[in-house]
Residue, then its C-alpha position, 0 to 999 in steps of 0.5 A: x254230927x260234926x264231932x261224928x265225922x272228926x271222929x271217922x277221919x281221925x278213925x281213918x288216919x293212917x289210910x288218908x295218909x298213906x293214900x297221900x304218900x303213895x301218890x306222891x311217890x307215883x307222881x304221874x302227869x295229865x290224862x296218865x293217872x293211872x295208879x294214883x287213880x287207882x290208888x283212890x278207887x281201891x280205897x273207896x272200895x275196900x271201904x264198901x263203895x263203889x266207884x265208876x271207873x272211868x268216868x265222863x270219857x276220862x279213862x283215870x276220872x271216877x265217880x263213888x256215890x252214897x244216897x241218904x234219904x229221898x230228897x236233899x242236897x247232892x254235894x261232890x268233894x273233888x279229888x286232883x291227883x296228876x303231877x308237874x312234869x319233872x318236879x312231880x306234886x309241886x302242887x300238893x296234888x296227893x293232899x287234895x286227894x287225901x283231903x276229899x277222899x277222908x271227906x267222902x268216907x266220914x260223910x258217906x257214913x252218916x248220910x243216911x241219916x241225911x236227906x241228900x246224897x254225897x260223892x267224890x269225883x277224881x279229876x285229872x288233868x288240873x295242871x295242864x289238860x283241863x280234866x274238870x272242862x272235859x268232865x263238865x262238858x261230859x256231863x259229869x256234873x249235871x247232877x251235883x249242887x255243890x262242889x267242895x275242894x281244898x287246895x295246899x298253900x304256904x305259911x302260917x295260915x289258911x285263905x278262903x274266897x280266893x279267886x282265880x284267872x281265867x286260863x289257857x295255852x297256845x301251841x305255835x308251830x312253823x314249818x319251813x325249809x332247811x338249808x346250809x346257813x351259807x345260803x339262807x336264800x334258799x331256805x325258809x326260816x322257821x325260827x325267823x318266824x317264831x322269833x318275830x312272833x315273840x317280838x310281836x306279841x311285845x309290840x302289841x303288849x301296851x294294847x293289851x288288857x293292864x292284867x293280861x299275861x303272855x308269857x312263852x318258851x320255845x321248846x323247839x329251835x331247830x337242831x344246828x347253828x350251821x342249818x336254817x331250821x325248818x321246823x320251830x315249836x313255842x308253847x305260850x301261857x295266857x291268863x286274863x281276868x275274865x274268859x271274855x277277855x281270855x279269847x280276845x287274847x288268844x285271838x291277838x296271839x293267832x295274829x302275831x303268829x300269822x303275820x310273822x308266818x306271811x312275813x318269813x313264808x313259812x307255814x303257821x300252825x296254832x293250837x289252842x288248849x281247854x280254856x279255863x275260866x275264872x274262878x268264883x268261889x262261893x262266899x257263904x260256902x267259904x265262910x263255913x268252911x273258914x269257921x270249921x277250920x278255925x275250930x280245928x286250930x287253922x287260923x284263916x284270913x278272907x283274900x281280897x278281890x282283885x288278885x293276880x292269881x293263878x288259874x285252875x278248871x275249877x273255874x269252868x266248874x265255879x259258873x255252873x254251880x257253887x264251889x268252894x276252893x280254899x287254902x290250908x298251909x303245908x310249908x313255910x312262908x316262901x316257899x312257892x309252889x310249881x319248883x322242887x322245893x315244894x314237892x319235897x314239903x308235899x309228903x312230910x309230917x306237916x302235909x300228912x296233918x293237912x290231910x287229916x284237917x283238911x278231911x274234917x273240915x270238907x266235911x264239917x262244911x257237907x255237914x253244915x249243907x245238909x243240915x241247913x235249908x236256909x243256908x243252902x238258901x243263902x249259897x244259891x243266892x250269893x251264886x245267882x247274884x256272883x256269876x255275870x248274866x252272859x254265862x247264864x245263857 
């Protein structure tokens, strides 16, 4: 079965990547995906599948199922496609969505010899938005057991069981009242206060947890030197280790805003974005994910706990039900992702291969769940005993 799936995405080859290059030459942002969605949804339908489009409340979000037989395992690849703002897919955003869309089409076509069923699910917004929170509180993966994605990276080889930190942003906003700069008594200085929030949250920073990050910009600081500015803007990231940690974080925040608003007297207003949780990745999953890709020539290593690494909805997803999230190389060691750099690797020859690998070994590895009860067995347990009790009520 798994020489059958090889087979099928080699089959599919010039369609993964072109599905690949046409996101990546429509790079569109968070909850604006529509043609890259579309993009995914007319291939899968040209291919005789149909699609629920929208999906979970999510107008670029959308579903495609093929049922085996009564029973068995439901198994979701997930497709992301939105870009950074500016730089575009940064993120290798275009790969992922190849990657799990060659997936589905190779395992749809031999699931009926399966009990179980398979599904691709498109979620927008990763990088800023949480597409996946909202699909999850929508219940869009109420009936999934297990999720399955990849996600680009640099060098020379692959990484399985990475974890990831929890993750939110803050919006600050201060409204004052503008004046001449000759008399700044009688105005409210909207930046006073957001400049004093900065320096609060540096004063508060020894009593934070060791592996909390704030880190903001202003993005708005008024528009003369020669006026008080009445109105102020600051968008801050905050990551921690656990979601737990994550809210007393934001909470800290709120009040380094609110004391410098009643410090100036301007008026505060703080907007928390979707929080996303750290990352659980399931081990057994990772492993045959590993196995399958070093058969297919990609040499992978197994991450260390404890990392200071990034964070992705995934996370939410990862609590509520196995998930693997694990790492192909695109690029050469060093060039990172997020810049203009990476963006320009994203649709060259070597991402076009990661498509076609990554596709196989997404499936291989629904291959090795729909053919295996005692390792769906071993999934669940390595689950149960991974994810803290406090998310389970």
């Amino acid at each position: 079965m798994k020489d059958r799936v090889i087979s099928f995405v080699d089959s599919k080859r010039d369609e993964i990547i072109e599905l690949s290059h046409n996101i990546h030459k429509n790079p569109e942002v968070a909850f604006t995906e529509h043609k890259s969605s579309k993009f995914i949804v007319e291939l899968l339908e040209k291919n005789g599948y149909k699609t629920e489009y929208p999906y979970a409340g999510l107008d670029t979000a959308f579903r495609a199922t093929k049922k085996g037989k009564e029973g068995g395992p439901k198994i979701a690849f997930l497709a992301e496609y939105d870009a950074l703002p500016e730089i575009g897919h940064a993120c290798g955003h275009n790969v992922i969505a190849a990657c799990s869309t060659g997936a589905f089409l190779a395992v749809a076509d031999i699931i009926g010899e399966y009990a179980g069923e398979i599904s691709i699910i498109g979620t927008p917004a990763e990088e800023s938005g949480g597409g996946k929170v909202i699909i999850l509180e929508n219940g869009g993966f109420d009936d999934i057991e297990y999720g399955l994605m990849m996600h680009p990276s640099s060098g020379e080889r692959g990484l399985v069981n990475r974890g990831g930190r929890a993750a939110t942003s803050v919006t600050v906003e201060f409204f004052g009242k503008s004046v001449h700069s000759s008399r700044p008594e009688f105005g409210i200085n909207a930046l006073s206060a957001m400049i004093k929030t900065f320096n609060n949250i540096d004063m508060m920073r020894p009593m934070f947890h060791p592996k909390d990050n704030v880190n903001g910009i202003i993005v708005k600081g008024g528009s003369a030197a020669n006026a008080i500015p009445d109105y102020t803007k600051a968008v801050f990231s905050l990551r921690a280790d656990r979601l737990i940690e994550l809210e007393k974080l934001v909470e800290n925040v709120k009040k380094c805003a609110e004391n410098a608003a009643a410090m100036v007297g301007a008026r505060c207003e703080v907007k928390v974005g979707d929080l996303y949780a750290e990352r659980y990745p399931n081990l057994p999953m990772c492993l045959a994910f590993k196995e399958n890709c070093e058969k297919l020539g990609m040499p992978m290593d197994v991450a260390q706990p404890g990392g200071m690494y990034g964070s992705s909805d995934i996370g939410n997803v990862s609590i509520k039900l196995p998930c693997i999230h694990d790492y192909i190389p695109l690029c050469p060691d060093g060039v990172a992702s997020h810049n203009t750099e990476y963006t320009e690797y994203t649709d060259k020859e070597r991402a076009d291969e990661v498509c076609i690998l990554g596709a196989k070994a997404l499936a291989m590895t629904a291959v090795d769940i729909l053919e295996s009860e005692d390792f769906r067995k071993e999934i669940y347990e390595s689950f149960e005993k991974q994810i803290p009790e406090e998310y389970k009520k």
